[in-house]
TORKOL-4160 file (C-alpha; in steps of 0.2 Angstrom, whole numbers, padded with zeros to 4 digits, m for minus):
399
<pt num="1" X="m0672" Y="0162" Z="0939"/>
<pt num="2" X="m0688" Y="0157" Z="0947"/>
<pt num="3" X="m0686" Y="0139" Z="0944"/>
<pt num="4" X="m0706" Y="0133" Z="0945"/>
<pt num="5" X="m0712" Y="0149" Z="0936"/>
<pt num="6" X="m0700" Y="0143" Z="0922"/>
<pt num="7" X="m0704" Y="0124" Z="0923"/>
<pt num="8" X="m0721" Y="0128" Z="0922"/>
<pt num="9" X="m0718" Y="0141" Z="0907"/>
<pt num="10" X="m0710" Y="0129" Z="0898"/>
<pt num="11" X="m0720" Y="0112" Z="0899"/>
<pt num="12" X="m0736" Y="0124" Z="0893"/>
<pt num="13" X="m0725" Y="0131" Z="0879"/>
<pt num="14" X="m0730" Y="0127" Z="0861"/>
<pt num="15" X="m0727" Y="0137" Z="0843"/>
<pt num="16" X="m0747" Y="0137" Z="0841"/>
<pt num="17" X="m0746" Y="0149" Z="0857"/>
<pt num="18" X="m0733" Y="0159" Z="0852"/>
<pt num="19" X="m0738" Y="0163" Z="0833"/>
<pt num="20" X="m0756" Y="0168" Z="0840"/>
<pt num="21" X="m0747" Y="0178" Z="0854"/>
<pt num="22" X="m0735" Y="0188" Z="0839"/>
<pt num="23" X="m0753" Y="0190" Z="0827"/>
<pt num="24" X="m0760" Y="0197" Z="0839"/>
<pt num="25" X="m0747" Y="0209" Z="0846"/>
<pt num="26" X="m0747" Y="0213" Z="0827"/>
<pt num="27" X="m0767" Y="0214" Z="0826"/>
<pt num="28" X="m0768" Y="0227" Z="0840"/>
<pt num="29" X="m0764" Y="0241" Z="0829"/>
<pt num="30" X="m0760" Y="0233" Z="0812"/>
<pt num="31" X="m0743" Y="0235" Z="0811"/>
<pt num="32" X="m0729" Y="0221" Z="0812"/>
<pt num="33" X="m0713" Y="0226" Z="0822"/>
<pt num="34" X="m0696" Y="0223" Z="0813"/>
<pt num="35" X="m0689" Y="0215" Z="0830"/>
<pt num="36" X="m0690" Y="0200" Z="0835"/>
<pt num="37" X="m0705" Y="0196" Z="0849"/>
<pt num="38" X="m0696" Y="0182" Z="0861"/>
<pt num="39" X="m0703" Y="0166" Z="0866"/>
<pt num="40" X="m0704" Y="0169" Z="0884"/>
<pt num="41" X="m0704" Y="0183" Z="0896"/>
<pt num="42" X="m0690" Y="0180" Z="0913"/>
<pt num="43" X="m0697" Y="0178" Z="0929"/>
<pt num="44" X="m0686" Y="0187" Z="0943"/>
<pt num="45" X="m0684" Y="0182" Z="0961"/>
<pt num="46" X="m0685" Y="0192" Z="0976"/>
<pt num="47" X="m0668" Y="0193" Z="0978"/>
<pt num="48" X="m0662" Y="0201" Z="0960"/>
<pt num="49" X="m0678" Y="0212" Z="0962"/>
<pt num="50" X="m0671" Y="0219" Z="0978"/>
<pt num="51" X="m0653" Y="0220" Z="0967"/>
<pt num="52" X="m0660" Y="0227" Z="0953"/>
<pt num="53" X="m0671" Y="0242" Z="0964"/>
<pt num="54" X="m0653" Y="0247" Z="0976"/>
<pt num="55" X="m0643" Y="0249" Z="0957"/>
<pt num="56" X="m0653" Y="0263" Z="0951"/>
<pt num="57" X="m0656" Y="0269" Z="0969"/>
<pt num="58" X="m0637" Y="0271" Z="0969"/>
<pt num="59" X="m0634" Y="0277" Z="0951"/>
<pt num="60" X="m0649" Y="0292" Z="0954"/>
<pt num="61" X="m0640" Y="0298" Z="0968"/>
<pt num="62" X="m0626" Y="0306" Z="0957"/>
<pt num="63" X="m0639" Y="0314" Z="0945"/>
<pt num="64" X="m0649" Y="0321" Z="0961"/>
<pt num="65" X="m0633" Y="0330" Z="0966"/>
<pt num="66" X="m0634" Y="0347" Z="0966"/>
<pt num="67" X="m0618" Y="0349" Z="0955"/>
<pt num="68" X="m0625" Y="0336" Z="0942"/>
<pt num="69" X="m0627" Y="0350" Z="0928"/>
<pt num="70" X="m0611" Y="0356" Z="0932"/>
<pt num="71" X="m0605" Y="0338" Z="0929"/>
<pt num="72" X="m0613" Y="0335" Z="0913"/>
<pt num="73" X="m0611" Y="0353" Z="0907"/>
<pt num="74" X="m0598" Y="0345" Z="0896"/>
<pt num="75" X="m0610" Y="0332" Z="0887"/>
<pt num="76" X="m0617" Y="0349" Z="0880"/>
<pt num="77" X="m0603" Y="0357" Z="0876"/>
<pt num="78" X="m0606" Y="0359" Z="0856"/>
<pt num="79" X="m0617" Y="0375" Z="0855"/>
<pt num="80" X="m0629" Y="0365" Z="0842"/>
<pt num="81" X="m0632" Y="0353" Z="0854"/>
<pt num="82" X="m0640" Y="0364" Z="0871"/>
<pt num="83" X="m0660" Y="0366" Z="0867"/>
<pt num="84" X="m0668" Y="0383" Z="0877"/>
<pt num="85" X="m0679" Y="0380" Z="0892"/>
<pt num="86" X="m0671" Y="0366" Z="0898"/>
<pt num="87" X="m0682" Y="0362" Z="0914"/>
<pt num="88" X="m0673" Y="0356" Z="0932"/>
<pt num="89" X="m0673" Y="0338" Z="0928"/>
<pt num="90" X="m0675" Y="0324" Z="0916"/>
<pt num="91" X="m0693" Y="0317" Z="0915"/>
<pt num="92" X="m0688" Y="0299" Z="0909"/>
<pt num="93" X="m0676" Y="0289" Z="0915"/>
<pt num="94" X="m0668" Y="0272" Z="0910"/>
<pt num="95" X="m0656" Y="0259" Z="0914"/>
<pt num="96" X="m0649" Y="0244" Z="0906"/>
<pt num="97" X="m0642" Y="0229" Z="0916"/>
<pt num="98" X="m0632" Y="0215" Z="0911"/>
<pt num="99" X="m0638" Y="0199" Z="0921"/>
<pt num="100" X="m0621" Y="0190" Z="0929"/>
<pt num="101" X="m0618" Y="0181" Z="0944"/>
<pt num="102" X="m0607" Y="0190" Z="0958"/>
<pt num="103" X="m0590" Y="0179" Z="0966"/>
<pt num="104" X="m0605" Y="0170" Z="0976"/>
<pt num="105" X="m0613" Y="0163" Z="0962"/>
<pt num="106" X="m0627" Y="0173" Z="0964"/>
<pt num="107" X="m0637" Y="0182" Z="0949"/>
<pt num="108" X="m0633" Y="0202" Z="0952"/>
<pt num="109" X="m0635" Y="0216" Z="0940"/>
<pt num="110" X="m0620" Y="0228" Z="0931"/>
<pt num="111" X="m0625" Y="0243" Z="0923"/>
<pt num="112" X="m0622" Y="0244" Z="0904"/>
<pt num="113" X="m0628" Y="0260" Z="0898"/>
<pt num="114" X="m0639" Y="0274" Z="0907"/>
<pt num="115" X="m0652" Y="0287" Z="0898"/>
<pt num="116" X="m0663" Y="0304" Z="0900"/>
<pt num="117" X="m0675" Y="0298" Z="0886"/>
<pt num="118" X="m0691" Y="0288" Z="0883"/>
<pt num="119" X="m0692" Y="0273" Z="0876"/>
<pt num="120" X="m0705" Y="0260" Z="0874"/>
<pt num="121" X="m0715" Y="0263" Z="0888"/>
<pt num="122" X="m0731" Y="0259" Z="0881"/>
<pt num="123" X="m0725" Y="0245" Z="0869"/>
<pt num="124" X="m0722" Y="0238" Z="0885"/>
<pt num="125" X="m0737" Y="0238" Z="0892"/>
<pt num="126" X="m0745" Y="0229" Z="0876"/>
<pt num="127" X="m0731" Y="0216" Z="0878"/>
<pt num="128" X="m0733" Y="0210" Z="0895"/>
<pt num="129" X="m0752" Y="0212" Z="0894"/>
<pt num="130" X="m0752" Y="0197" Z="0879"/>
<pt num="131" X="m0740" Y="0186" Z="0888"/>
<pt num="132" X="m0752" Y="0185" Z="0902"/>
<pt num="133" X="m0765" Y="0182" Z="0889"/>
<pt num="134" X="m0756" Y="0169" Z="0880"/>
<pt num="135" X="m0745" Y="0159" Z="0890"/>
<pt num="136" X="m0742" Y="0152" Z="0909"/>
<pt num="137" X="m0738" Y="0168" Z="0919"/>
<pt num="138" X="m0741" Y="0169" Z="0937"/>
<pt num="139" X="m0758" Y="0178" Z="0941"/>
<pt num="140" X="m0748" Y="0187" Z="0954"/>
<pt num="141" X="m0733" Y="0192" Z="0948"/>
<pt num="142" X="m0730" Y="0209" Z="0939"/>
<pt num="143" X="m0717" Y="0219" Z="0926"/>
<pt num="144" X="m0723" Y="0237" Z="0937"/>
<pt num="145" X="m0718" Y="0244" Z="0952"/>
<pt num="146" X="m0724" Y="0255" Z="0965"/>
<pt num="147" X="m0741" Y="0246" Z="0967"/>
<pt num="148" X="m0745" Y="0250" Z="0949"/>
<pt num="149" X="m0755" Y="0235" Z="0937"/>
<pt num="150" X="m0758" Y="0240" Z="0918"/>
<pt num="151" X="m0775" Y="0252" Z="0920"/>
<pt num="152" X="m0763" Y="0267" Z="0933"/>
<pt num="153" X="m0748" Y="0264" Z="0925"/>
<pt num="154" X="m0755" Y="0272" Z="0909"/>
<pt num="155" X="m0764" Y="0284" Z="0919"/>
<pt num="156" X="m0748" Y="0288" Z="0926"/>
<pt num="157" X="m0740" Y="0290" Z="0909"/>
<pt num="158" X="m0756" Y="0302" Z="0904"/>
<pt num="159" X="m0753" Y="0313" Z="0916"/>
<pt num="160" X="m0736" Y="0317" Z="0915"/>
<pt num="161" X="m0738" Y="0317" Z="0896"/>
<pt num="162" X="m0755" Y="0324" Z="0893"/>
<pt num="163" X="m0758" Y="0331" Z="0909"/>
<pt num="164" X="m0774" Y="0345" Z="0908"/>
<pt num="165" X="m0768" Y="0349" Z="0891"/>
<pt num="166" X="m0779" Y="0342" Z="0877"/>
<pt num="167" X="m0771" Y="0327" Z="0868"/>
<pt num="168" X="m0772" Y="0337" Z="0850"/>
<pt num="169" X="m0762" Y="0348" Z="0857"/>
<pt num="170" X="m0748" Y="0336" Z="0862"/>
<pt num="171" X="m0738" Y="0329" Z="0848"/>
<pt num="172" X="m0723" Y="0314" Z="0849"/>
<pt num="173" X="m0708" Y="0322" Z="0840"/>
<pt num="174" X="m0700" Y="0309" Z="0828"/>
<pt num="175" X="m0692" Y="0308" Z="0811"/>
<pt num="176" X="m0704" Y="0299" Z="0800"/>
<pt num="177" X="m0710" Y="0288" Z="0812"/>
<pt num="178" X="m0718" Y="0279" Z="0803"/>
<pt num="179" X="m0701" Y="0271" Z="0797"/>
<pt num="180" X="m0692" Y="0269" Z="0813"/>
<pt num="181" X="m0689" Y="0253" Z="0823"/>
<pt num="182" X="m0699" Y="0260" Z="0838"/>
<pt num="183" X="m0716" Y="0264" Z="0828"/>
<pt num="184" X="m0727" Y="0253" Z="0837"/>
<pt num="185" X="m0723" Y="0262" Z="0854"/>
<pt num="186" X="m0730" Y="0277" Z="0845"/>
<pt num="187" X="m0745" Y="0270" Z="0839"/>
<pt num="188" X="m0747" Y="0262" Z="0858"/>
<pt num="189" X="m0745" Y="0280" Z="0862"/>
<pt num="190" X="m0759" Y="0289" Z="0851"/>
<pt num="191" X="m0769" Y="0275" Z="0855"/>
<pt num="192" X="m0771" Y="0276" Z="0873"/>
<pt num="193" X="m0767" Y="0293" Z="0877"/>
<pt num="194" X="m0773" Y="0302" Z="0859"/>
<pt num="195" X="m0759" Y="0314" Z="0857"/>
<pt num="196" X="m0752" Y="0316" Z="0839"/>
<pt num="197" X="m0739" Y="0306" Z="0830"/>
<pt num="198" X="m0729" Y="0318" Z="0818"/>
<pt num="199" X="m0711" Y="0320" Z="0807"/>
<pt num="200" X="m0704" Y="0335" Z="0813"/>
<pt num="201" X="m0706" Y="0341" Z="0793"/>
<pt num="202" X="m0724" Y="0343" Z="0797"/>
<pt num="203" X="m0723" Y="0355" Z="0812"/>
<pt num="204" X="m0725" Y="0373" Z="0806"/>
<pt num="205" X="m0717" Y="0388" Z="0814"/>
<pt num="206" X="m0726" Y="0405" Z="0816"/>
<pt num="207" X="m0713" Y="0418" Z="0827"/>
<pt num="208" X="m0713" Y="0406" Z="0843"/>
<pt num="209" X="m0728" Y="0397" Z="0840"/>
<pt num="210" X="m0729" Y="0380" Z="0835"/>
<pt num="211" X="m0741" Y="0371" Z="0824"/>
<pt num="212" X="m0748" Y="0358" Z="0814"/>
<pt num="213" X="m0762" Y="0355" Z="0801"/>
<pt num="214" X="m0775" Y="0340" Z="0805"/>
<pt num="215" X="m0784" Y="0330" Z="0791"/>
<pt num="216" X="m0795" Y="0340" Z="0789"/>
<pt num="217" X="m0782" Y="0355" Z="0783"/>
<pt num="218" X="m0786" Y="0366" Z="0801"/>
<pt num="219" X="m0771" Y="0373" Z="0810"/>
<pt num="220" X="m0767" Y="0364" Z="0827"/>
<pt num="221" X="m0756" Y="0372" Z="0840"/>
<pt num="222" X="m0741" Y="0364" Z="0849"/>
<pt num="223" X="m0743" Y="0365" Z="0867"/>
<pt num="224" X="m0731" Y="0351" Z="0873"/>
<pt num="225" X="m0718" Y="0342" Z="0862"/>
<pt num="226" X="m0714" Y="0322" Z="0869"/>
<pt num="227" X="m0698" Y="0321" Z="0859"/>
<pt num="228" X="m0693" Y="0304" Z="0853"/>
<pt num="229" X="m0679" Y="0310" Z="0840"/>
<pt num="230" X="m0661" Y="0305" Z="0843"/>
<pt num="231" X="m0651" Y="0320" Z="0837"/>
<pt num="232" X="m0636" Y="0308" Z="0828"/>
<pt num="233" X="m0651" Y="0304" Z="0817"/>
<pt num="234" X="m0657" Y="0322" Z="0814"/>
<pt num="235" X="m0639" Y="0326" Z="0810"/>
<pt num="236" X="m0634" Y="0317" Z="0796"/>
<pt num="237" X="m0653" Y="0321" Z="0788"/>
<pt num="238" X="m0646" Y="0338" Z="0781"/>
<pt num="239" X="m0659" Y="0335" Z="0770"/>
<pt num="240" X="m0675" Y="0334" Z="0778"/>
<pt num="241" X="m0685" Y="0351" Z="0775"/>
<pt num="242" X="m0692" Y="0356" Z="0792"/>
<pt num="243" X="m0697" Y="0375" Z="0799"/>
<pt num="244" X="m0692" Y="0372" Z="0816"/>
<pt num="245" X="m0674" Y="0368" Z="0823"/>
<pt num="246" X="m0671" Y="0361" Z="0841"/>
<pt num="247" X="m0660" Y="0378" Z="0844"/>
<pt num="248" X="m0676" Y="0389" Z="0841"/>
<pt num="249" X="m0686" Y="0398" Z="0855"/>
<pt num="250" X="m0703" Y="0392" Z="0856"/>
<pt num="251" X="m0719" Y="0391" Z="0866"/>
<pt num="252" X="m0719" Y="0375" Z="0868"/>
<pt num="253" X="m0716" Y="0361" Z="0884"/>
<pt num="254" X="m0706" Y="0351" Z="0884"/>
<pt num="255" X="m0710" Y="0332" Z="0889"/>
<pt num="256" X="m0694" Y="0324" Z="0890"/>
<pt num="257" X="m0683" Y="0339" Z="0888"/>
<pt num="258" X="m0669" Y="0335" Z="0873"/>
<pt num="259" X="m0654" Y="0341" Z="0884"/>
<pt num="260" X="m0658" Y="0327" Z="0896"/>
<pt num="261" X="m0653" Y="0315" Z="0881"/>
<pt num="262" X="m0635" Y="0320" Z="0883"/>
<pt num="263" X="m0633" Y="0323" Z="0902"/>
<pt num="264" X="m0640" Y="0308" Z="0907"/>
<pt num="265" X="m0630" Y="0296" Z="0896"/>
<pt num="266" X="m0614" Y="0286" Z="0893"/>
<pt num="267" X="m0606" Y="0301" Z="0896"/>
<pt num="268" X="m0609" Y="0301" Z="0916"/>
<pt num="269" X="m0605" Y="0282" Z="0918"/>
<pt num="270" X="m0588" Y="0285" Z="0921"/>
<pt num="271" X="m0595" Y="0296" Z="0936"/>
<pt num="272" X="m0603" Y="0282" Z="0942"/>
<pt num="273" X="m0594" Y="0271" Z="0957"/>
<pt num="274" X="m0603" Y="0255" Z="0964"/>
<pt num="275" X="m0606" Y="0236" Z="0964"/>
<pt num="276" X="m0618" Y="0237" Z="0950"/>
<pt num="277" X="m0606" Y="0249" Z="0940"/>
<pt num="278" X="m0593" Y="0243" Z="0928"/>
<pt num="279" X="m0577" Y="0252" Z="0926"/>
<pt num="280" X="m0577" Y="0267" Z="0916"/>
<pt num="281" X="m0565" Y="0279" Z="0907"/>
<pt num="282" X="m0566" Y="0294" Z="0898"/>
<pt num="283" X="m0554" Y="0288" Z="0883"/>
<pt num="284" X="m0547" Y="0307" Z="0880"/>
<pt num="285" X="m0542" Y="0307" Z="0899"/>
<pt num="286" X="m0533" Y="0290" Z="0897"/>
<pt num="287" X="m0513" Y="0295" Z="0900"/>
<pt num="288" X="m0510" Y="0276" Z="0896"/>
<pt num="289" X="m0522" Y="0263" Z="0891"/>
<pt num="290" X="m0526" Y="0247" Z="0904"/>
<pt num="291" X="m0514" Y="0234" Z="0901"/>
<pt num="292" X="m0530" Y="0221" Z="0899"/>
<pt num="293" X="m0536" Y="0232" Z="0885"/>
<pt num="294" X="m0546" Y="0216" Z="0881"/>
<pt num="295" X="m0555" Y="0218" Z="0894"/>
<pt num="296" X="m0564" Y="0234" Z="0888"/>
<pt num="297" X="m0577" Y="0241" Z="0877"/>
<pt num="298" X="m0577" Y="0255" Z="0865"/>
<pt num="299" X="m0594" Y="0264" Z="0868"/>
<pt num="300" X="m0598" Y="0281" Z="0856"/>
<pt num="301" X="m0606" Y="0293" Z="0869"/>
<pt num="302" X="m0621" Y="0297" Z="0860"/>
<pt num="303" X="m0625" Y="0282" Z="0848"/>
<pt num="304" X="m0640" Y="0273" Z="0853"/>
<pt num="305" X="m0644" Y="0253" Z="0849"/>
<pt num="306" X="m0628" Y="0248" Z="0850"/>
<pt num="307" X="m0621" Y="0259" Z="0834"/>
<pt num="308" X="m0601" Y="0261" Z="0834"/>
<pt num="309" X="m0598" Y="0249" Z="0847"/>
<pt num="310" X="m0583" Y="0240" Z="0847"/>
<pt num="311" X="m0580" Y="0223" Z="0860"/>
<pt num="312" X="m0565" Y="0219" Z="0852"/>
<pt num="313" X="m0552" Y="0236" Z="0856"/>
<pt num="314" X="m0534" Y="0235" Z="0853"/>
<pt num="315" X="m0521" Y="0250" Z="0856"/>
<pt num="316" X="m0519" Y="0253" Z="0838"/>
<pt num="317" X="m0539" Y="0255" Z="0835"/>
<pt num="318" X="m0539" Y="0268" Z="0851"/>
<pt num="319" X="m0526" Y="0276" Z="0843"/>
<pt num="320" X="m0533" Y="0279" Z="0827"/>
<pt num="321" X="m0548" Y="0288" Z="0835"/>
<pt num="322" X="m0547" Y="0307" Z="0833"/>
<pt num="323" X="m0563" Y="0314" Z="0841"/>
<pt num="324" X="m0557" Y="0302" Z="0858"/>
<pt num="325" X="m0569" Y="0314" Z="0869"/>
<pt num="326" X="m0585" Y="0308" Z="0861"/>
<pt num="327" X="m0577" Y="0291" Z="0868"/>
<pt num="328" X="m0578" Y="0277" Z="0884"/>
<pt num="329" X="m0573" Y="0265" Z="0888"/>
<pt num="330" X="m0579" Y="0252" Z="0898"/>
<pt num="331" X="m0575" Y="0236" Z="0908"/>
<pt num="332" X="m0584" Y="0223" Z="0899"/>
<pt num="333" X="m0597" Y="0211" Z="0909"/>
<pt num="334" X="m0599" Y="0193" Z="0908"/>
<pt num="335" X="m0619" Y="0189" Z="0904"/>
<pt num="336" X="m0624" Y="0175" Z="0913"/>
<pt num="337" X="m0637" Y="0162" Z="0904"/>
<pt num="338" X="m0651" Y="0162" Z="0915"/>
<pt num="339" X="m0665" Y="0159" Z="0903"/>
<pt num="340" X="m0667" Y="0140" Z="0900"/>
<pt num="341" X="m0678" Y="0138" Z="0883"/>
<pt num="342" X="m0687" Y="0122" Z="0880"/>
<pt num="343" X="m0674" Y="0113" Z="0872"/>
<pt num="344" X="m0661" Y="0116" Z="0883"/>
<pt num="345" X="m0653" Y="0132" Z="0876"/>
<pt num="346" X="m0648" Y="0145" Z="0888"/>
<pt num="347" X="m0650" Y="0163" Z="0884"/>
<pt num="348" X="m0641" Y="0178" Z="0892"/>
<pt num="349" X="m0652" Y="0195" Z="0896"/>
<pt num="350" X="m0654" Y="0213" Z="0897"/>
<pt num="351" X="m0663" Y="0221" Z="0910"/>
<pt num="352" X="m0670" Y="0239" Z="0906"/>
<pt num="353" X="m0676" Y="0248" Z="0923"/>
<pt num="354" X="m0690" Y="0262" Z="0917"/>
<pt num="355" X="m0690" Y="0277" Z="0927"/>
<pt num="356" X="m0702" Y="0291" Z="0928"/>
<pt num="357" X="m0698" Y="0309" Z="0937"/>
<pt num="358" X="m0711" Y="0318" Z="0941"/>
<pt num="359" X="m0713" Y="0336" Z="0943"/>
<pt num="360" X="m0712" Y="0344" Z="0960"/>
<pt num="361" X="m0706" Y="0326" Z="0965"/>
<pt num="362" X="m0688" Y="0325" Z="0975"/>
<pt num="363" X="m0684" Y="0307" Z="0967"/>
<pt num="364" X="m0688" Y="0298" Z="0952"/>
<pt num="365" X="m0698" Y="0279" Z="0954"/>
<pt num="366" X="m0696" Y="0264" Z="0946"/>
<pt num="367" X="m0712" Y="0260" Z="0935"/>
<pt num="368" X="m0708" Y="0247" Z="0921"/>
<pt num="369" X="m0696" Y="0235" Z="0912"/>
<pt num="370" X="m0691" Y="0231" Z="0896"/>
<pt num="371" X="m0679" Y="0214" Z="0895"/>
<pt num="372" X="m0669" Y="0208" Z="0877"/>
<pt num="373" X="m0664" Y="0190" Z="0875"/>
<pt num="374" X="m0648" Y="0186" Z="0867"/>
<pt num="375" X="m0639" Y="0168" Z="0862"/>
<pt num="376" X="m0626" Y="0182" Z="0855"/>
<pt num="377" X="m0612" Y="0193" Z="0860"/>
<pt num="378" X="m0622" Y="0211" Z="0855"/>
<pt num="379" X="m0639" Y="0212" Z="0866"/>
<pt num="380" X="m0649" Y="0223" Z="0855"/>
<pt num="381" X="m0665" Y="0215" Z="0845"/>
<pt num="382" X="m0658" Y="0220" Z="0828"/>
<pt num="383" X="m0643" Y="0207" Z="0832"/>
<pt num="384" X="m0655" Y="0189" Z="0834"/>
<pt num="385" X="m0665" Y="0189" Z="0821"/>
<pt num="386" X="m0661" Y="0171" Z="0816"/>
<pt num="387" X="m0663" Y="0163" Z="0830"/>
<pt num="388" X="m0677" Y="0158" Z="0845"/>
<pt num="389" X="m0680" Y="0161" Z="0863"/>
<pt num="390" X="m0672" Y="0178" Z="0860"/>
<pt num="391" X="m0676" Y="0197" Z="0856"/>
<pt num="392" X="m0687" Y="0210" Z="0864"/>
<pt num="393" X="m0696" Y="0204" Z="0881"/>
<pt num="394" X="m0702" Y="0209" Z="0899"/>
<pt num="395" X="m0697" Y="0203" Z="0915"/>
<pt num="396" X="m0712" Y="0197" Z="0927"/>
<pt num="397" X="m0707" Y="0199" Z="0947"/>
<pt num="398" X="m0714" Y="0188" Z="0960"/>
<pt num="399" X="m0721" Y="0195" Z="0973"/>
């Protein structure tokens, strides 16, 4: 999109660069991501920056509303779902933008999915560290936002994480993380802000305390929980012995508070009305379906990465759908190839916007990005594995 930043990338290209760039990714902190780390970062011009910031300007006006709670009430509506001490609003925000070109011809961004719930923000900052390192990046452009450059962004993330609390005292919620596709974003995590990595099996319960035991066998309280589990995944791990259950009432704070995971979500895109927001429909509200019905997608409310979508929807798949309220759909986007690889191969892109909401802050800001390369219809890392120039990336903005 930046056609010099990407001549210049390209001519200084070579796969002696890019395996020393992945091995070292890798080396940081001795663990080897099972997505695929892209060729190239994308270099984005003034002019889709400026897109890019009025799209979730306009999308976090509806969840600033002072009704939005009422509005999302319904994404919470089975009782095993609402977790106590849900707080005024969601900490983490994120957006994810198809690339496409508008009537003009121009590269504009179109909303794909919305969410209340981290991820990747420090895997990030890794990422676009050892592209700089490794290949031909402008010293002058950035992936952060709001003046921030890799040293204050992490402060930033340590103190609405960490805070005054002490770091042993603040663990990273996951289900034997170790194992999940995200695990390097928590070893980024522990590594530069020292809280504690642990499966929800190894936090101990004692009345409405929380706690865990250290190496050395002592008892650690639980101040703050930075929740990282999806709850689809803790549902169908009947099981997984644990002590504590999201519905208890505990001492603890939330960072990231779980309700936020269903409010903020597919379920409120068809609330959203704008340029940069496709279409959407509630497919239990649907009195008769569109008659381009090819022209939609099926979206799950509450999957994540791309499970239970369906591009390809017909009337006789809606209609063998019986739980049609956990359903959109959605007016599909056409991704524009806007990433020229070295041999000529154009890839298309996903651009994830990373919020951050502070406390005692009337808006959230834009902080971060997180970009996935596709040759393929499905976007998601886990859908390119056999191909190149495409998987999990970062955009760098000029200035």
């Amino acid at each position: 999109m930046i056609k010099q930043a990407r001549t210049n990338y390209n001519k200084s290209f070579t796969s002696k660069k890019y395996l020393a760039f992945k091995e070292d990714v890798c080396a940081t902190h001795n663990y080897v991501p099972p997505f695929r780390l892209s060729e190239s970062p994308i270099f984005i011009s003034n002019s889709l920056r400026n897109h890019l910031v009025k799209a979730c300007e306009v999308i976090s006006e509806t969840i600033y509303h002072p009704k939005f709670k009422e509005w999302s009430e319904g994404a919470l509506a089975g009782e095993d779902l609402k977790v106590p001490a849900e707080d005024d609003h969601s900490l983490f925000m994120q957006m994810d933008f198809g690339i496409c070109l508008d009537k003009n011809g121009q590269a504009i961004p179109q909303l794909i999915e919305v969410q209340g719930f981290p991820s990747l923000y420090f895997f990030q900052d890794l990422l676009a560290r050892k592209y700089q390192e490794y290949f031909e990046v402008p010293s002058n452009y950035t992936c952060y936002f709001d003046g921030l450059d890799s040293k204050s962004y992490i402060e930033l993330l340590r103190a609405a994480i960490i805070g005054d609390t002490d770091p042993k005292n603040v663990i990273l919620l996951e289900i034997e993380p170790e194992k999940q596709a995200t695990a390097i974003d928590f070893l980024c995590a522990q590594a530069t802000i020292g809280l504690k990595v642990l499966c929800i099996s190894q936090l101990k319960k004692r009345g409405k305390n929380l706690y865990y035991f250290d190496t050395e066998g002592k008892e650690i309280p639980v101040y703050k929980i930075f929740n990282r589990i999806i709850f689809d995944e803790l549902l169908q791990r009947e099981n997984l012995k644990r002590e504590f259950y999201f519905k208890d009432e505990v001492n603890v704070e939330w960072i990231g508070h779980p309700n936020w995971f269903y409010r903020i979500s597919k379920y409120i895109l068809p609330l959203l009305k704008s340029e940069y927001v496709p279409e959407s429909f509630y497919l239990d509200q649907l009195d008769s379906y569109p008659n381009d019905l090819e022209n939609y997608v099926l979206k799950p409310l509450f999957s994540f990465a791309g499970a239970g979508v369906n591009l390809n929807i017909t009337p006789e798949i809606l209609d063998t759908i019986t739980d049609k309220e956990n359903y959109i759909i959605q007016r599909k986007v056409k991704y524009e190839p806007i990433l020229e690889a070295i041999n000529g191969e154009k890839v298309k892109c996903e651009i994830r916007m990373m919020l951050l909401w502070e406390k005692n802050v009337p808006k959230a800001k834009i902080i971060n990005n997180l970009v996935r390369l596709t040759k393929g219809e499905m976007v998601g890392v886990k859908y390119n594995k056999d191909k190149d120039w495409v998987g999990a990336s970062v955009a760098f903005f000029e200035p």
